[in-house]
VEXDREN-2710 file (C-alpha; in Angstrom, 1 decimal):
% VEXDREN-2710
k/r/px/py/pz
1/UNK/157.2/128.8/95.3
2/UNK/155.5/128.2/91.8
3/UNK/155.5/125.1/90.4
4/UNK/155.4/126.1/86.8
5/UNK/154.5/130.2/85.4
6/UNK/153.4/130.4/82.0
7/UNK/154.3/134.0/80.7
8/UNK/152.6/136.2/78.2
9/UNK/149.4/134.4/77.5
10/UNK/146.7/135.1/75.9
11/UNK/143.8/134.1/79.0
12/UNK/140.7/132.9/77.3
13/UNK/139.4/132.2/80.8
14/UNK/136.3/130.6/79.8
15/UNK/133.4/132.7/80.8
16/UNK/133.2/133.9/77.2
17/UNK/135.0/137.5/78.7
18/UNK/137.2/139.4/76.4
19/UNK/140.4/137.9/76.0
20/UNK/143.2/138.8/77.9
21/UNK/147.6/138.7/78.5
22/UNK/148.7/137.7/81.7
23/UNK/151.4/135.2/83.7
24/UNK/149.7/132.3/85.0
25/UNK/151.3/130.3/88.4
26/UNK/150.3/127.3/89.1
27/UNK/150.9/125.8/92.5
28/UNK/149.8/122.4/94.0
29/UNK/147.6/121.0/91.6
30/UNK/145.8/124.7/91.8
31/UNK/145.7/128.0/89.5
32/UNK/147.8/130.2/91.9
33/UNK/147.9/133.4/90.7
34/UNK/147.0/134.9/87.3
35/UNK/148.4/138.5/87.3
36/UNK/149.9/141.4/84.8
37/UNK/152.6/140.3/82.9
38/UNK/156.0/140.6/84.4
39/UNK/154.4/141.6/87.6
40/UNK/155.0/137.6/89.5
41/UNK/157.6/138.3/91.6
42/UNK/157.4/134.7/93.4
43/UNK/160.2/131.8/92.1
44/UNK/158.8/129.1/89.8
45/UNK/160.4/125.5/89.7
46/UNK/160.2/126.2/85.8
47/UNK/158.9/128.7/83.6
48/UNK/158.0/129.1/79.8
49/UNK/156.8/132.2/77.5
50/UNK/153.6/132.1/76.1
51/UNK/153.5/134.9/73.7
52/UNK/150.9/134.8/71.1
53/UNK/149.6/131.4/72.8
54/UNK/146.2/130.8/74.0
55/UNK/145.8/129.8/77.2
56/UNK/142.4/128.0/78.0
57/UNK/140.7/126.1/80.8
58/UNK/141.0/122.6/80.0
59/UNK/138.1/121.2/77.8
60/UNK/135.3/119.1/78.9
61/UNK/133.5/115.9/76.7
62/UNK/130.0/115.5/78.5
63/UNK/130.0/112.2/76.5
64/UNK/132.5/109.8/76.1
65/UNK/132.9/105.7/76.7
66/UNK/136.2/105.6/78.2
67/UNK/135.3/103.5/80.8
68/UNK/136.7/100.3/79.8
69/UNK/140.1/102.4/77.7
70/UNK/141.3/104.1/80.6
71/UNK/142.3/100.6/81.9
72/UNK/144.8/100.2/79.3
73/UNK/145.3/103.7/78.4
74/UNK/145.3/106.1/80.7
75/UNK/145.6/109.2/78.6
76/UNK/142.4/108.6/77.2
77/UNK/144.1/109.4/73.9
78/UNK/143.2/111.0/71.4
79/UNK/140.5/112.8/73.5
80/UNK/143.8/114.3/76.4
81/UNK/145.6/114.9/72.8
82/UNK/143.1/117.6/71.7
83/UNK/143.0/119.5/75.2
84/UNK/140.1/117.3/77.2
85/UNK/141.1/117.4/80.8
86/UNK/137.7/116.1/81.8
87/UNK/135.0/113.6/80.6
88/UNK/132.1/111.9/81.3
89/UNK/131.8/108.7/81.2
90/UNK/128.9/105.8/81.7
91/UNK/126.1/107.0/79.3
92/UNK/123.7/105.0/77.3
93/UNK/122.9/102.9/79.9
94/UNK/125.9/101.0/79.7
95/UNK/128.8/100.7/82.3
96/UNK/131.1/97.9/83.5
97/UNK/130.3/98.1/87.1
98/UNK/128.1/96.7/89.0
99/UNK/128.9/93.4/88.7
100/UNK/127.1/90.4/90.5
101/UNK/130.2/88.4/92.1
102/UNK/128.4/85.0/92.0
103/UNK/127.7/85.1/88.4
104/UNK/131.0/84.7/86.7
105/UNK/129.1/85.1/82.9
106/UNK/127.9/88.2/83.7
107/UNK/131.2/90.2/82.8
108/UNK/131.5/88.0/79.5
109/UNK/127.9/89.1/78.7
110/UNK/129.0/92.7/79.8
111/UNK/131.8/92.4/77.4
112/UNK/130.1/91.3/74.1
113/UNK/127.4/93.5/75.0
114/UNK/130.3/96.3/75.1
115/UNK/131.9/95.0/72.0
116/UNK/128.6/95.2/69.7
117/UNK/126.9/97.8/71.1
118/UNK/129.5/100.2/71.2
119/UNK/132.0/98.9/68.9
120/UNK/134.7/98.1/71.5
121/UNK/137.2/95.6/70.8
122/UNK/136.4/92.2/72.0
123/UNK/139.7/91.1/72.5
124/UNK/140.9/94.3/73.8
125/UNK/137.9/94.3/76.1
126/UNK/139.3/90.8/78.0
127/UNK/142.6/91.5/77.6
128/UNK/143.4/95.2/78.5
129/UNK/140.9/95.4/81.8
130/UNK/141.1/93.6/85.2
131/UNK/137.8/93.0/86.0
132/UNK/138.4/92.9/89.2
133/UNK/134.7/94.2/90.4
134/UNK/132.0/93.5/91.8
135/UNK/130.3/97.0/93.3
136/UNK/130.4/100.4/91.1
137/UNK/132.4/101.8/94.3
138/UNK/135.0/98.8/93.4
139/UNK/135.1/100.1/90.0
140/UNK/135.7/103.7/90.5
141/UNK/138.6/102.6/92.9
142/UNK/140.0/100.3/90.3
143/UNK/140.7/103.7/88.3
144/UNK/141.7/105.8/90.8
145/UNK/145.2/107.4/91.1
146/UNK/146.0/105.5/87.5
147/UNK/144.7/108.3/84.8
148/UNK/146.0/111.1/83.2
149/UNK/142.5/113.3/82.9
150/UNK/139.4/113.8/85.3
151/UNK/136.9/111.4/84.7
152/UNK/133.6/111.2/86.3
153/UNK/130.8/108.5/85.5
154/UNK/127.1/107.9/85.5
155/UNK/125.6/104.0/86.6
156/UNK/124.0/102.3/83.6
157/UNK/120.5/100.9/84.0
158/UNK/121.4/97.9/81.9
159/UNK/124.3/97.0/84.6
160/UNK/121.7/97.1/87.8
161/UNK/119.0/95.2/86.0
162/UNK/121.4/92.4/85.3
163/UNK/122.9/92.5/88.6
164/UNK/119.0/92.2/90.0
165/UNK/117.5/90.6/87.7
166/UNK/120.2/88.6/86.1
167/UNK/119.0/86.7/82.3
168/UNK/115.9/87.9/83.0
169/UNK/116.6/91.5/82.6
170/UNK/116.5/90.8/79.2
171/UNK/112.4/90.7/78.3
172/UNK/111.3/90.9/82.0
173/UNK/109.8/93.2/84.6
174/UNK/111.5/93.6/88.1
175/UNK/109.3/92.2/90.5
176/UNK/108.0/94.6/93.6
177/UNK/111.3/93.3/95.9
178/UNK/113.9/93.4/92.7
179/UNK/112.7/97.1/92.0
180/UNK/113.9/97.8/95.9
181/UNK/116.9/95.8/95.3
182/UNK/117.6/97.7/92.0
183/UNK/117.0/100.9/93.8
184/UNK/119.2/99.8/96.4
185/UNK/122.1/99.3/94.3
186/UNK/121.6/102.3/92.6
187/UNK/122.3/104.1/96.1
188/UNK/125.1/102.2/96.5
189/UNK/126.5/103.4/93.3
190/UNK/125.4/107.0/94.1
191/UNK/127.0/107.4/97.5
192/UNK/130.7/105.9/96.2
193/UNK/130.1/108.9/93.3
194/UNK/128.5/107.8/90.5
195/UNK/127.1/111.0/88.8
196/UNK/123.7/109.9/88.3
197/UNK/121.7/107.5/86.0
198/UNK/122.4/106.5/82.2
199/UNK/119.7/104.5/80.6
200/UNK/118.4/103.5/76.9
201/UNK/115.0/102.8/75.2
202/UNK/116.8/103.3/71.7
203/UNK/116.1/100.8/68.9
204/UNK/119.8/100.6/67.6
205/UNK/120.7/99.2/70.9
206/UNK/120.9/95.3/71.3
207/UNK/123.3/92.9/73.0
208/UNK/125.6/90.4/72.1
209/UNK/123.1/88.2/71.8
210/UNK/121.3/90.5/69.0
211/UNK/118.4/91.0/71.9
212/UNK/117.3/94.7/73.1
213/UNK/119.9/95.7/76.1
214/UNK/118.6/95.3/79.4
215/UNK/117.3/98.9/80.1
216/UNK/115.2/98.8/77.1
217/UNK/112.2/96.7/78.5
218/UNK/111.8/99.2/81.3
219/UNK/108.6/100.6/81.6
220/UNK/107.9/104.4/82.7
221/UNK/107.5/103.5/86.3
222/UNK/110.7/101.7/86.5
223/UNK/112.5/105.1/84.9
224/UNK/110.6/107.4/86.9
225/UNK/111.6/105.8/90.6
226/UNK/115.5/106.0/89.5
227/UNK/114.8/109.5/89.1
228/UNK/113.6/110.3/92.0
229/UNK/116.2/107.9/93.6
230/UNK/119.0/110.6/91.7
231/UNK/117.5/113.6/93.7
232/UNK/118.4/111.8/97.0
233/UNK/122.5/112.5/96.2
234/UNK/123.9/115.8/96.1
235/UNK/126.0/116.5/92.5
236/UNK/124.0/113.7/90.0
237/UNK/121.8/114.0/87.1
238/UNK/120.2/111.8/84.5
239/UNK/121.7/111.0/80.7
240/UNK/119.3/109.1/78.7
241/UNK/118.3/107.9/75.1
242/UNK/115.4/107.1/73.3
243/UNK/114.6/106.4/70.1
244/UNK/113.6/109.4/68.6
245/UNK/117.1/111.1/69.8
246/UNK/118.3/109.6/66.0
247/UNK/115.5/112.0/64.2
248/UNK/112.4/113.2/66.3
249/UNK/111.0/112.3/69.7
250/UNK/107.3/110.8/69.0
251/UNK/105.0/112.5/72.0
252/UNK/105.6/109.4/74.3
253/UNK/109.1/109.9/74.7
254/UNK/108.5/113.6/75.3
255/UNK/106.6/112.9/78.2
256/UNK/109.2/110.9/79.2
257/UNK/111.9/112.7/79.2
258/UNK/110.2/115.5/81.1
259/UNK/109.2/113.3/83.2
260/UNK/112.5/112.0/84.8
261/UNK/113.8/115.3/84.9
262/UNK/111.1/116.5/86.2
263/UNK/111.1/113.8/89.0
264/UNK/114.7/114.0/89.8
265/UNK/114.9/117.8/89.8
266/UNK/118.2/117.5/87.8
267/UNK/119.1/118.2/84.3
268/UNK/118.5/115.2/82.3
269/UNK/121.2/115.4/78.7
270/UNK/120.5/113.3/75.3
271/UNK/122.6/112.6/72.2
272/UNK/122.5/113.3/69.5
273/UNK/121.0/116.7/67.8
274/UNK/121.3/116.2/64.1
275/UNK/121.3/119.3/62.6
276/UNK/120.5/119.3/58.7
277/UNK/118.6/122.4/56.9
278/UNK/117.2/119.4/54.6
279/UNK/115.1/118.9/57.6
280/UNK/114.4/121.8/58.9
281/UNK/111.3/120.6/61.7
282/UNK/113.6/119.0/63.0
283/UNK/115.5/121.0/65.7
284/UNK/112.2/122.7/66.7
285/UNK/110.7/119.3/67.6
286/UNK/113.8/118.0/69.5
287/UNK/113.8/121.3/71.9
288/UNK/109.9/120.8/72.8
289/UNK/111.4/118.8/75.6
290/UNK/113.7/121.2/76.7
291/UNK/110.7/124.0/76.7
292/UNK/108.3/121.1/78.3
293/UNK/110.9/120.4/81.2
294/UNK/111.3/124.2/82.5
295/UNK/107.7/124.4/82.8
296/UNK/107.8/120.9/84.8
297/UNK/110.6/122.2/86.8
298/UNK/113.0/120.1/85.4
299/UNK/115.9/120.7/82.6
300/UNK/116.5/118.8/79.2
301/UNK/119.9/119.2/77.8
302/UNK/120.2/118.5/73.8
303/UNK/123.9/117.9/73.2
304/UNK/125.4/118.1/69.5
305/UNK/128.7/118.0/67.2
306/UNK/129.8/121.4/66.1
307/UNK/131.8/119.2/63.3
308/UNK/130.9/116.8/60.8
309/UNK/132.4/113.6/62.4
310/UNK/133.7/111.6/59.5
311/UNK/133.1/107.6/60.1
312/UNK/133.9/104.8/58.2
313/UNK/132.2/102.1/57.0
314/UNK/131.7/98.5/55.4
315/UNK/129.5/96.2/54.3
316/UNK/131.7/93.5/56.3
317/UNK/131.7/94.6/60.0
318/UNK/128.5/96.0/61.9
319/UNK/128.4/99.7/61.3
320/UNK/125.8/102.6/60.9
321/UNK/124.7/100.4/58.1
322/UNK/123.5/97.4/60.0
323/UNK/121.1/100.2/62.1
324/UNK/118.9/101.2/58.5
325/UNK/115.5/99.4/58.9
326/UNK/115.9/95.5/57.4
327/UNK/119.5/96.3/56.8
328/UNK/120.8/94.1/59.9
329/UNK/119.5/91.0/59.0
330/UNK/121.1/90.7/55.4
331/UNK/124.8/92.3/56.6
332/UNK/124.4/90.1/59.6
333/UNK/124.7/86.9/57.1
334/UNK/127.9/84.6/56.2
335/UNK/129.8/86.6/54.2
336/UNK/129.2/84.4/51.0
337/UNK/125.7/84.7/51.4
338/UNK/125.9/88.1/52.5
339/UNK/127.5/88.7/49.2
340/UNK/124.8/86.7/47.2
341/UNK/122.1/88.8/48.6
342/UNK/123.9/92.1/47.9
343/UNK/124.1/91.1/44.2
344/UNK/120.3/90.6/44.2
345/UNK/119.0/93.6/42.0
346/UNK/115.7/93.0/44.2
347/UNK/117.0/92.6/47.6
348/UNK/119.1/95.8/46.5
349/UNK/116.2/97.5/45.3
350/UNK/114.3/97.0/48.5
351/UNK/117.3/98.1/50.7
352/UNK/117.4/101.0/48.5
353/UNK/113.5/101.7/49.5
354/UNK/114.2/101.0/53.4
355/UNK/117.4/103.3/53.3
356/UNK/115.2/106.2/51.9
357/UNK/112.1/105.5/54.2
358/UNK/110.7/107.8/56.8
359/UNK/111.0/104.8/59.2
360/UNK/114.9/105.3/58.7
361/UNK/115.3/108.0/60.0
362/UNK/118.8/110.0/60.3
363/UNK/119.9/106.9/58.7
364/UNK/118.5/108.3/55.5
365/UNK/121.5/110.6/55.5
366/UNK/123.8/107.2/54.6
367/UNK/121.5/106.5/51.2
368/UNK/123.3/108.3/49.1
369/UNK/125.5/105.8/47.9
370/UNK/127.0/107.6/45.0
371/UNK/128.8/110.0/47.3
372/UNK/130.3/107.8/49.0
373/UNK/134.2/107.5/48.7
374/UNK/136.2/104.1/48.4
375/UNK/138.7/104.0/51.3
376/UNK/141.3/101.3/51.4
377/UNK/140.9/97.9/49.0
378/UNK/142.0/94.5/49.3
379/UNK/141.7/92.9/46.0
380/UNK/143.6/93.5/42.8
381/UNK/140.1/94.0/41.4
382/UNK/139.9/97.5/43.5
383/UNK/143.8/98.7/42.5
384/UNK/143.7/102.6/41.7
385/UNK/140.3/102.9/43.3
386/UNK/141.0/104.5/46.6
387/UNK/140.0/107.6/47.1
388/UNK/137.9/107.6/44.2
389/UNK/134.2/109.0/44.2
390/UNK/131.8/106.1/43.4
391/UNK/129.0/108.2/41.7
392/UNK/132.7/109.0/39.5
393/UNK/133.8/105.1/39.5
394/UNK/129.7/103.9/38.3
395/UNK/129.4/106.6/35.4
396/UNK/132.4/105.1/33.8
397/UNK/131.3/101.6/34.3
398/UNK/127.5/102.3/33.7
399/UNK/126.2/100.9/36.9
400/UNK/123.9/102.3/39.2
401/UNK/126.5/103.7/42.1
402/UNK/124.7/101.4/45.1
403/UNK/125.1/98.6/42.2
404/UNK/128.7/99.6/41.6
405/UNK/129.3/99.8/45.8
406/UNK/128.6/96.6/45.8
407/UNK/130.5/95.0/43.2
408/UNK/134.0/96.8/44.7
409/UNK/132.4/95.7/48.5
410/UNK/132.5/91.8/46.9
411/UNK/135.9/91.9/45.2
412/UNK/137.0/92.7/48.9
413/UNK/134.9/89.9/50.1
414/UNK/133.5/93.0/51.9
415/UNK/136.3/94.2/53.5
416/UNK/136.5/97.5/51.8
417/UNK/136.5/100.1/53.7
418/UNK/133.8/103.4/52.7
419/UNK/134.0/106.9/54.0
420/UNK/130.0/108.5/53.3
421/UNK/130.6/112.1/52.3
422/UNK/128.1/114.3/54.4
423/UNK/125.2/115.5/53.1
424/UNK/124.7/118.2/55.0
425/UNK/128.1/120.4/54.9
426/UNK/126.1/123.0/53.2
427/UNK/126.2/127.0/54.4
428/UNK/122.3/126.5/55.3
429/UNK/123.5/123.7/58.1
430/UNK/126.1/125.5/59.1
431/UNK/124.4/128.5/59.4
432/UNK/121.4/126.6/61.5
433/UNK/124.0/125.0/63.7
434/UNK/125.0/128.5/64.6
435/UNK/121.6/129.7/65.3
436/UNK/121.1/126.2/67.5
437/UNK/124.4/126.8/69.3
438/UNK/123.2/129.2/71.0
439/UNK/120.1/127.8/72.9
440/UNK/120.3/127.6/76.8
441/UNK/119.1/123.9/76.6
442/UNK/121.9/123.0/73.5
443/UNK/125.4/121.9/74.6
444/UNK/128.4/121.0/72.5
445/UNK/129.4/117.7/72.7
446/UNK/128.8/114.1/71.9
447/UNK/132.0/113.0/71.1
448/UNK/131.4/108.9/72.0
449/UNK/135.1/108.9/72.5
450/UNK/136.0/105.4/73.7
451/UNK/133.4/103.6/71.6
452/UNK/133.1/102.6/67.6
453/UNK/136.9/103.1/67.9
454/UNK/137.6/101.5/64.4
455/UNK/134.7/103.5/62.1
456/UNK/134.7/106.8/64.2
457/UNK/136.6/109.3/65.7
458/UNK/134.9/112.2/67.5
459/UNK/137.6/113.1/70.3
460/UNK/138.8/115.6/67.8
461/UNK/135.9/118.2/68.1
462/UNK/137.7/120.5/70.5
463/UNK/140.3/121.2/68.4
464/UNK/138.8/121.0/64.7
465/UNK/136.0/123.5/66.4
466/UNK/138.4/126.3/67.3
467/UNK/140.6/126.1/63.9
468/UNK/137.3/126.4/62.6
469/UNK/135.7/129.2/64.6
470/UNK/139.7/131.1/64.3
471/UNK/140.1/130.5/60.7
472/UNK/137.8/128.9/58.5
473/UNK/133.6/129.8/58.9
474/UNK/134.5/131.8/62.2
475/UNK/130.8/131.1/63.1
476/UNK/131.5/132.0/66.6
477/UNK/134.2/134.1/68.3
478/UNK/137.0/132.5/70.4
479/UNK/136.2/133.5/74.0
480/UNK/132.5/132.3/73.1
481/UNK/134.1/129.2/71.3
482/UNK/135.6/128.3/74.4
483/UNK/133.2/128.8/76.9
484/UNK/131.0/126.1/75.3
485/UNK/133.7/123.7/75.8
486/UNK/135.0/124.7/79.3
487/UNK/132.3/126.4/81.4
488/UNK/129.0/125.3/79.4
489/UNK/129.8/121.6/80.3
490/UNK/131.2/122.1/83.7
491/UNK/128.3/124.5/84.6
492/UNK/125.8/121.6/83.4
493/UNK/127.5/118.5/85.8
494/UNK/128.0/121.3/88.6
495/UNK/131.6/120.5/88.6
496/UNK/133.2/122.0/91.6
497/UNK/136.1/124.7/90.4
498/UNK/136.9/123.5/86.9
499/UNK/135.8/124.8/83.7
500/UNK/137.6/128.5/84.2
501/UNK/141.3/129.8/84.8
502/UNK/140.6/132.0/88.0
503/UNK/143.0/131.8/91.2
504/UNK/142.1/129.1/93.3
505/UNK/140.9/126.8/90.4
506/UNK/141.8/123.2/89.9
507/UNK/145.2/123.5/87.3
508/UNK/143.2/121.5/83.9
509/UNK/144.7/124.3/81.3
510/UNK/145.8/123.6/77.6
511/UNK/147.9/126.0/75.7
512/UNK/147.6/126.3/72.2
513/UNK/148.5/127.9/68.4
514/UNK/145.5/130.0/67.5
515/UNK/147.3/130.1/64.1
516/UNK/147.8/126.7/64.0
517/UNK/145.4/124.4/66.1
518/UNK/143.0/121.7/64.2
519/UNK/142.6/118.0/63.9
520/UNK/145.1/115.9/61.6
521/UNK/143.0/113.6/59.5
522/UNK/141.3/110.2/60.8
523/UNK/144.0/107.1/60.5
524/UNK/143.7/103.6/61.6
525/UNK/146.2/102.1/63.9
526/UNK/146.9/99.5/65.4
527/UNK/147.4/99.8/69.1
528/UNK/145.0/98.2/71.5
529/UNK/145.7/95.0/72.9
530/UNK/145.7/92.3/70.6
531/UNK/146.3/94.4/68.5
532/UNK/142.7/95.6/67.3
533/UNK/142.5/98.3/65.7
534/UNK/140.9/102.2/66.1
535/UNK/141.1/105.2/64.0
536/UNK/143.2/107.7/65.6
537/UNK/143.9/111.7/64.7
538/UNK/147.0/113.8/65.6
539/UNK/146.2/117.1/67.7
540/UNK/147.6/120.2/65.7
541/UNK/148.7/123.5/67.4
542/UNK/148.3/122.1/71.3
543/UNK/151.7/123.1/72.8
544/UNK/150.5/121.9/76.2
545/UNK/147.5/120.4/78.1
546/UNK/147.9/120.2/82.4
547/UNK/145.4/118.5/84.7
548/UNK/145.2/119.1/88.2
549/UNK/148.5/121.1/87.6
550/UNK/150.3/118.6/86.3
551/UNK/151.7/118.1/82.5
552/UNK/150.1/115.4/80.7
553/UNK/150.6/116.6/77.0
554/UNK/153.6/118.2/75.1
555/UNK/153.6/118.7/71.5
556/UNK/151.0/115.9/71.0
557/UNK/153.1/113.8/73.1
558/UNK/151.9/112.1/76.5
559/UNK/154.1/112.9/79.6
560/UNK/153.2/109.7/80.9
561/UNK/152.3/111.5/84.5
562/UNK/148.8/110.5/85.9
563/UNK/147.7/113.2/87.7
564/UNK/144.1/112.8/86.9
565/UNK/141.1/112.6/89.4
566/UNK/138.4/110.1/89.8
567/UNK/135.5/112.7/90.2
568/UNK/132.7/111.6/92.6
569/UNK/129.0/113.2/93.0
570/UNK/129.3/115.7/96.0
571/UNK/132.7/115.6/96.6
572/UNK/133.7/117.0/93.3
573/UNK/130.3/118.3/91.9
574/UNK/127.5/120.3/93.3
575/UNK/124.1/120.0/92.9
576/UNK/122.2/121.6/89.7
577/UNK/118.7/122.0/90.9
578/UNK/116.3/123.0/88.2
579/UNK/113.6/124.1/90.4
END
């Protein structure tokens, strides 16, 4: 007997085949038969009609930071909301596990290390996890048979240098018997299922403390023997970040890069892409990796947004604005005198200079401060200007606009909130993000879901992507569309029988409006413990999402069932060799 047969569909099975209608059974966590409509003869428990419905593998974000969220929210919300039945998590080189269990401090330094450089909730960070770990295998049980979507994670390099090294992986070198020690517990992680290694050497990274994270005084040698440590597990790869991932790769990091995949003999993924036609050298430079690695015999992976994520900003909390070059030591002030430096027309105009600097970078994209759009206000000062333009707001008031920012940021005492209108949402972007799509080494993806939870959200992309692609720039067609979020991903962490709707499959399907599916617009609520808040965005046009068989989602509303799976290297991934 059937547990549940969805009639009528419309099977977009993910291997970017024509589409197709069909009953779909599902049986024991399993995709039990997909057949003819009307032709099933076997019972179901229950049954619905699909008719003009889409019905698609469940989606997969090959970047997230749910690690600590899950722990208080299993649903991984919004990312289960918008179809995601699987995500990676662990990258950047951070993860909560391992642990040293006779250094107490360690998680607190884990924490606040969490909280700035992702942008996680402190509070919710103490309050909403156990942390009741000490190995990565500890972890990955901690989570087991208690979420609602498949989650797999990489080990971060920052975690096993401070488990090895302890205060001194900040600014020192492993000596010859911590480097076995660190390779040791690497193993460890690899054989409970960790996917493989995470690590940083990016700039914008630093700790609680305002000091580079641990991974980031690493030296090539130290990189390289991880790598090769990665090829001893069946199922792993490498994600990593450098510097020039923000902009361009200097020759250095290319080397790198190719390096460790190269050494591992897995595919090694980065984030971000930025794709802009106002910088047009730019996407050819960040594939010479990709080119470099197949002639090593390795594989580099670029992943990027097919949507403009909006994020919010202010001059009060650290933000994208704290990364410009000299930025971070001014917003990092006291507010008053954070506010006295702002109103500096020299320490502006030099700001101004840094933001539009080579040396900024991407970050050169957030100098356009006339574009930028007042979001909510605090101050009676600031009545009437939300949603107001401030190139619009400084014309009338015959100010400068970065001049007029600040004077609405100090009525706040900086607490206004600022949405950047992108710069690059113009037809020759779009148009160059359809041309880089379709690269064998670019993936879509990038999400960060889990982190920056009160000035980002990216778990929407799934969703906002198809409305697009079904009815607004239709830069790729639907069966394409969602191949690169089903199969592409699942292909690249060898995930064993996911990524497709084909008898004998694991059951991760959503079913959605093609008429009708998109993202609701970015809000901020108020639901993680204590209370902190995140910016959250309603899935439009998803009917249903199941994982491992099981309903998680109806009409944007969790089932509260937890069928998800803890997915472990070997077990639940096969090897991708790329030589």
């Amino acid at each position: 007997m059937l547990d549940h047969l969805i009639k009528g569909a419309t099977v977009v099975d993910g291997t970017g085949a024509p589409s197709y209608t069909a009953d779909v059974g599902i049986r024991d966590g399993r995709i039990a038969v997909v057949a003819p409509p009307g032709t099933v003869t076997e019972e179901a428990g229950t049954s619905e009609d699909a008719t003009g419905l889409v019905l698609a593998p469940g989606f997969v974000d090959p970047h997230t930071h749910y690690d600590a969220q899950l722990f208080w929210d299993p649903y991984a919300t919004p990312s289960l909301n918008h179809g995601v039945t699987t995500v990676a998590g662990g990258n950047c080189g951070f993860t909560l596990a391992p642990l040293h269990p006779g250094r107490p401090a360690d998680a607190d330094y884990t924490r606040r290390m969490m909280s700035k450089v992702e942008g996680m909730s402190l509070v919710a960070l103490e309050e909403g996890a156990p942390w009741s770990w000490s190995s990565f295998g500890e972890y990955l049980d901690a989570l087991e048979g208690r979420i609602a979507v498949n989650a797999g994670f990489m080990v971060g390099h920052c975690a096993l240098r401070r488990y090895v090294m302890g205060e001194d992986a900040v600014g020192g070198q492993p000596t010859p018997a911590q480097m076995d020690e660190m390779l040791a517990l690497f193993h460890e992680a690899m054989e409970a299922g960790a996917w493989g290694l995470s690590t940083t050497q990016s700039a914008t990274h630093s700790d609680g403390d305002g000091k580079p994270v641990a991974s980031r005084h690493a030296r090539p040698a130290e990189l390289l023997a991880l790598s090769r440590a990665v090829a001893a597990h069946e199922g792993t790869q490498i994600e990593a970040i450098v510097a020039g991932c923000l902009d361009q790769f200097s020759d250095e990091e290319i080397e790198l890069l190719v390096a460790m995949s190269a050494e591992a003999g897995r595919p090694l993924n980065w984030n971000v892409l930025t794709i802009d036609a106002a910088v047009p050298e730019r996407v050819p430079r960040q594939l010479i990796p990709s080119e470099r690695a197949r002639e090593a015999g390795g594989r580099i992976v670029a992943l990027t947004m097919p949507i403009l994520t909006p994020m919010n900003m202010s001059l009060g909390t650290f933000c994208a604005l704290n990364l410009i070059p000299g930025w971070g030591e001014i917003l990092g002030l006291p507010v008053p005198e954070r506010i006295a430096k702002l109103r500096d027309p020299g320490v502006r105009a030099e700001m101004l200079r840094r933001a539009e600097s080579k040396e900024a970078g991407v970050f050169r994209r957030l100098a356009h401060f006339g574009r930028y759009v007042i979001g909510d206000t605090y101050s009676t000062a600031n009545e009437g200007l939300t949603g107001r333009v401030v190139q619009d707001i400084a014309a009338e008031r015959g100010q400068e606009p970065f001049a007029c920012l600040i004077e609405i940021c100090a009525n706040d005492r900086l607490r206004t909130v600022l949405w950047p209108m992108p710069t690059d949402n113009d037809p020759a972007s779009w148009a160059l993000r359809a041309e880089t799509w379709q690269h064998e080494d670019v993936l879509l993806g990038g999400s960060d879901a889990g982190a920056h939870l009160d000035r980002m959200c990216g778990a929407p992309y799934t969703t906002r992507f198809l409305g697009d692609c079904l009815r607004g720039r239709k830069l790729v067609g639907l069966e394409q569309a969602v191949k690169m979020l089903t199969d592409d991903p699942a292909q690249l962490f060898g995930l064993r029988e996911r990524g497709r709707v084909e008898e004998g499959w694991h059951a991760d399907l959503v079913l959605f409006d093609p008429e009708r599916i998109d993202a609701g617009k970015a809000t901020l609520v108020h639901d993680l413990p204590g209370d902190s808040p995140r910016l959250d965005s309603r899935a439009i046009g998803i009917n249903a999402v199941w994982v491992n068989g099981v309903e998680t989602i109806r009409e944007d509303v969790v089932t509260g069932a937890v069928p998800g799976t803890v997915l472990r290297s070997g077990r639940d991934t096969r090897t991708v060799n790329t030589k």
